[in-house]
C-alpha positions in Angstrom: -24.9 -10.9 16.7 -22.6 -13.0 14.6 -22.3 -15.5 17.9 -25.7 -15.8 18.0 -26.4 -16.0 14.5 -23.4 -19.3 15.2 -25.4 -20.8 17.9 -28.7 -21.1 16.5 -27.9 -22.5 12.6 -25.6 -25.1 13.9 -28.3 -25.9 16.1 -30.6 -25.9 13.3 -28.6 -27.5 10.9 -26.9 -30.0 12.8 -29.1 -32.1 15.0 -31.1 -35.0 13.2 -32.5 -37.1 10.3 -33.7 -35.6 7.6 -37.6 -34.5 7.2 -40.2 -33.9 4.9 -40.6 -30.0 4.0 -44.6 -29.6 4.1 -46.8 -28.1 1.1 -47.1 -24.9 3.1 -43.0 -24.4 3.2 -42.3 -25.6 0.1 -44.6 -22.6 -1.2 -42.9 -20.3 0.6 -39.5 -21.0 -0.2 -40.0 -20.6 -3.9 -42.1 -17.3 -3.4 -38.9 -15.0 -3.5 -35.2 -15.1 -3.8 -32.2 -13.1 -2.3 -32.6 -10.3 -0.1 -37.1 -10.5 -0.7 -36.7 -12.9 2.4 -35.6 -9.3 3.8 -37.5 -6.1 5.5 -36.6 -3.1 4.0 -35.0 -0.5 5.5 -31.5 -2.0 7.0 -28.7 -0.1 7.7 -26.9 -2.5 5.5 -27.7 -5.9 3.9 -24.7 -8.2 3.4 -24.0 -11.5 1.0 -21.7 -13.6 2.0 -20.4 -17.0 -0.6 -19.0 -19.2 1.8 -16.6 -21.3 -0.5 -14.9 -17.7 -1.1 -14.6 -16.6 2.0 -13.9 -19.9 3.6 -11.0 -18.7 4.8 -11.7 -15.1 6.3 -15.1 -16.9 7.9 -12.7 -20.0 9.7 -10.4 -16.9 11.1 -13.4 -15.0 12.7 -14.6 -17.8 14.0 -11.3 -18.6 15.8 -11.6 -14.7 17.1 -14.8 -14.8 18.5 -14.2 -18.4 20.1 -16.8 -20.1 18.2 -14.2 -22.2 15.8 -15.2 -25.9 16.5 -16.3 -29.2 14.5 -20.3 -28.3 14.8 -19.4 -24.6 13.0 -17.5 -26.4 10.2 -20.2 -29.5 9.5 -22.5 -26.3 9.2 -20.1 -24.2 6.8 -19.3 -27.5 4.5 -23.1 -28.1 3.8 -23.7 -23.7 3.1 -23.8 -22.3 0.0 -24.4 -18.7 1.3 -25.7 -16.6 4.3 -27.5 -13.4 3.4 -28.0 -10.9 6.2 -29.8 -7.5 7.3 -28.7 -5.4 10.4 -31.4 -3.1 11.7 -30.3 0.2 13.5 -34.0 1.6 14.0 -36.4 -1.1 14.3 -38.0 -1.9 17.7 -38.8 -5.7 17.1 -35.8 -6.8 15.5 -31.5 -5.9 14.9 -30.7 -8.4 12.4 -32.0 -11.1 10.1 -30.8 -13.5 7.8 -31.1 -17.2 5.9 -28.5 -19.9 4.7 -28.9 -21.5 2.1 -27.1 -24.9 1.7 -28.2 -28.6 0.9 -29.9 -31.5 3.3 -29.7 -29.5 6.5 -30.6 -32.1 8.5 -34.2 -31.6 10.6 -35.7 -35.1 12.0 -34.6 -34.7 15.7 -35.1 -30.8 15.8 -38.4 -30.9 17.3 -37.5 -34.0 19.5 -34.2 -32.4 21.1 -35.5 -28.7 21.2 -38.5 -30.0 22.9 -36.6 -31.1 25.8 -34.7 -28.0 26.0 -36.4 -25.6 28.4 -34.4 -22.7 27.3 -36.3 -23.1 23.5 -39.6 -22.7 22.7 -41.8 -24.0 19.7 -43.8 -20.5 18.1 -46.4 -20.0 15.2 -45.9 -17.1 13.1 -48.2 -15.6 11.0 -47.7 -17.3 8.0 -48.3 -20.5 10.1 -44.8 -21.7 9.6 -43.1 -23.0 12.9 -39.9 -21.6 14.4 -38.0 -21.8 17.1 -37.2 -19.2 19.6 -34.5 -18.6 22.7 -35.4 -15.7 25.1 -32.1 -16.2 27.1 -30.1 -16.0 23.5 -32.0 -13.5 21.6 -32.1 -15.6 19.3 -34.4 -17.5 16.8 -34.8 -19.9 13.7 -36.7 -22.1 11.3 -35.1 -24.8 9.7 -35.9 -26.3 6.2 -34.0 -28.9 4.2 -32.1 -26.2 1.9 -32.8 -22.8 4.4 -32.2 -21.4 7.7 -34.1 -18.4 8.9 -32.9 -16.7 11.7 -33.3 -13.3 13.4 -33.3 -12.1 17.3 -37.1 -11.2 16.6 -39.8 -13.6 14.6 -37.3 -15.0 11.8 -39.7 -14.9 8.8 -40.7 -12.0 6.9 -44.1 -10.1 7.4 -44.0 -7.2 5.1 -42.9 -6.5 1.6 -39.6 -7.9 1.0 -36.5 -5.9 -0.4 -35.5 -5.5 -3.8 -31.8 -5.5 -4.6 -30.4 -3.0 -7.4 -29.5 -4.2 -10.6 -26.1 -2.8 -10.2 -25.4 -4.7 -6.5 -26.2 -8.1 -8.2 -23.7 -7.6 -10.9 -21.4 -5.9 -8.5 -21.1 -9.0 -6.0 -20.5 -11.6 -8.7 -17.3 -13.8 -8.2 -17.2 -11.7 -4.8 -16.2 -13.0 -1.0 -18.1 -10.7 0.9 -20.7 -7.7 -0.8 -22.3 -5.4 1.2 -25.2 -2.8 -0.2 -25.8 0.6 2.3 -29.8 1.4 0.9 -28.7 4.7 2.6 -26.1 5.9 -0.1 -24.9 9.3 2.2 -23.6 7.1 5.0 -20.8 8.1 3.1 -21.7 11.7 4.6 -21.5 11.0 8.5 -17.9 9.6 7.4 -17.3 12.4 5.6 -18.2 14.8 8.4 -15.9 13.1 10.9 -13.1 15.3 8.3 -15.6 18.4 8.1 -15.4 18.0 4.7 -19.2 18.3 3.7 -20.8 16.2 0.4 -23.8 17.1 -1.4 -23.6 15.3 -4.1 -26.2 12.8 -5.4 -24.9 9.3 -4.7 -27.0 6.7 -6.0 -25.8 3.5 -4.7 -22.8 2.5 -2.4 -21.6 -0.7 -1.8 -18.2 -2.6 -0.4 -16.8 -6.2 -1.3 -14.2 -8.1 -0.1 -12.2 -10.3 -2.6 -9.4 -12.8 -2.2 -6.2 -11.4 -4.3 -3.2 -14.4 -4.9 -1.0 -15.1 -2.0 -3.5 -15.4 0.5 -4.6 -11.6 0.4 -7.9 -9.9 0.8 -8.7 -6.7 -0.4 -11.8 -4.1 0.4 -13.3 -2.4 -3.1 -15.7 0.6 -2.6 -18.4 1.2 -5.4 -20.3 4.5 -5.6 -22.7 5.2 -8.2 -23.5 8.9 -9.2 -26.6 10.3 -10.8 -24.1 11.3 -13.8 -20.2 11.1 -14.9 -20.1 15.0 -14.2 -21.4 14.2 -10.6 -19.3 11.2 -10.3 -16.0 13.3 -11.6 -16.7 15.9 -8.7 -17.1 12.9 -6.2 -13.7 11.7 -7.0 -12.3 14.9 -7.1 -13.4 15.1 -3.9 -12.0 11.8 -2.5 -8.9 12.8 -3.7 -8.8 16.0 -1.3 -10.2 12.9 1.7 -6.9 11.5 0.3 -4.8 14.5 1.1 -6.0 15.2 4.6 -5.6 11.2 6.1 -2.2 12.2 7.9 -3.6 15.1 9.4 -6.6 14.2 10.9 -8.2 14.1 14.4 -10.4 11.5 14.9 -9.3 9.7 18.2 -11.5 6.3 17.3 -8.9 4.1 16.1 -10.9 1.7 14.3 -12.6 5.1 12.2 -9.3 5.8 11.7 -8.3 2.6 10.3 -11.6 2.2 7.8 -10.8 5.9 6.5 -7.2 4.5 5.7 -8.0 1.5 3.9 -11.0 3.3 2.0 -8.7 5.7 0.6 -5.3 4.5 0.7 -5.6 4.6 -3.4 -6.2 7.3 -5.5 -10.2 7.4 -6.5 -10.8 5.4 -10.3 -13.7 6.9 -12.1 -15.7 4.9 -14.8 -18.5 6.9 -16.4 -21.0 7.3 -13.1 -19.4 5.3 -11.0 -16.2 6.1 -8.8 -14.2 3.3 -6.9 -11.7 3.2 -4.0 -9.6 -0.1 -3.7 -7.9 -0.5 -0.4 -4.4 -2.4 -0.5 -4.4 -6.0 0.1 -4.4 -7.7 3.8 -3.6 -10.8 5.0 -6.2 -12.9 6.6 -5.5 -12.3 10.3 -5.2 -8.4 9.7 -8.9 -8.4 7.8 -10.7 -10.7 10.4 -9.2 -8.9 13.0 -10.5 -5.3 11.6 -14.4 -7.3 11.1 -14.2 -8.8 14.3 -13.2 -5.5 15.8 -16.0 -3.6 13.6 -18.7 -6.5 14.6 -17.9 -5.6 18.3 -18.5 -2.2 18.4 -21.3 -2.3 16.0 -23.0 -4.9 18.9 -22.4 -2.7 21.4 -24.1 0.3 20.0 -27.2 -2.3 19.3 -27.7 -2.5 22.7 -28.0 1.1 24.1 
């Protein structure tokens, strides 16, 4: 995903002039903001600032080969990507938009044009986009937006509404994720046989740049009360207690369940937090590049 997700904005955002965004566009951009650009229903929705996670974002790049000038042009005019990854839909895995300033779109339509492997499609709002079959990959360009998806790249359903609590949360943040489904933490969980019924509200993960050149993973779960948020942590302190003996041959599941609870649990009123110890750059893109890959390959079975 992430290399296609590459090829198509710098595409997008990199060949051409500059054009005029018609009526019809400019009423749609300003319809909705953040993840309402966004089908419900994702296994996880993620926010990424780019000027935080500069950094982190250059090293990926360098591990997945796609580190070159027409990436970087593309990062230096982006604000911020936000993405959805889709484990049960049939028409789609993943969608997403940048937003930056004067993406450049004269010579789009020329160049693209010419390409046989891209062709020029109408979606239902009557907006154009771009498509490659070969890719899996689409896009529509706009002066501050690219939309892009490996099905039709625009929305056509009610959009998604973050929580209150995930917009506070990712302030100042690199990275934030948001899991709609709070008891993925369960299927973790039952990797240990240790079983979890409690009511989690909201779950989410960020990654923040600590002095030095560090990186570090925080882990926010909301509980429907403190009392249910006291027995979480209890609980994530037992996780704690079992790490050294456990069984779990995947060495990447092994490695998450390390970092998530390498601390011991911090509970605030309803909400509980695991903080992860602080990793350099080349350790943290190397465990998302790792994650990334076997995440793709389960998108294709």
């Amino acid at each position: 995903m992430i290399k296609r997700v590459v090829y198509a904005v710098v595409i997008a955002g990199l060949l051409g002039g500059c054009a005029t965004t018609s009526k019809q566009a400019r009423i749609f951009l300003h319809q909705k903001n953040s993840f309402e650009y966004l089908p419900p229903a994702a296994l996880l929705y993620i926010d990424v600032d780019i000027k935080n996670s500069r950094p982190l974002l250059d090293q990926i790049l360098k591990n997945i080969k796609q580190d070159n000038k027409y990436t970087k042009l593309f990062l230096n005019k982006t604000y911020s990507v936000l993405a959805a990854y889709y484990n049960e839909r049939p028409d789609m895995k993943f969608m997403g938009i940048s937003r930056g300033k004067s993406y450049p779109q004269g010579a789009v339509n020329i160049a693209l044009s010419s390409n046989k492997n891209w062709q020029k499609n109408i979606a239902s709002n009557n907006l154009d986009y771009w498509s490659n079959k070969r890719n899996k990959i689409s896009f529509a360009l706009f002066n501050s937006r690219v939309f892009f998806s490996d099905g039709i790249p625009f929305l056509s359903e009610n959009g998604t509404t973050e929580p209150e609590d995930f917009n506070n949360f990712k302030k100042d943040t690199a990275i934030a994720l948001w899991f709609p489904d709070a008891m993925i933490i369960k299927n973790l969980l039952d990797m240990m046989d240790i079983p979890v019924n409690l009511p989690i509200d909201n779950f989410f993960a960020s990654v923040e740049e600590r002095a030095g050149g560090q990186w570090q993973i925080i882990f926010y779960f909301a509980a429907s009360s403190p009392s249910y948020a006291k027995a979480l942590a209890s609980m994530f302190r037992i996780v704690r207690g079992q790490i050294k003996d456990l069984n779990i041959k995947d060495p990447l599941a092994l490695k998450l369940i390390t970092i998530m609870f390498t601390q011991m649990p911090q509970q605030n009123g309803n909400e509980v937090y695991l903080t992860g110890l602080p990793m350099d750059t080349s350790t943290l893109a190397g465990l998302i590049t790792s994650a990334y890959s076997i995440m793709n390959k389960n998108s294709k079975k």
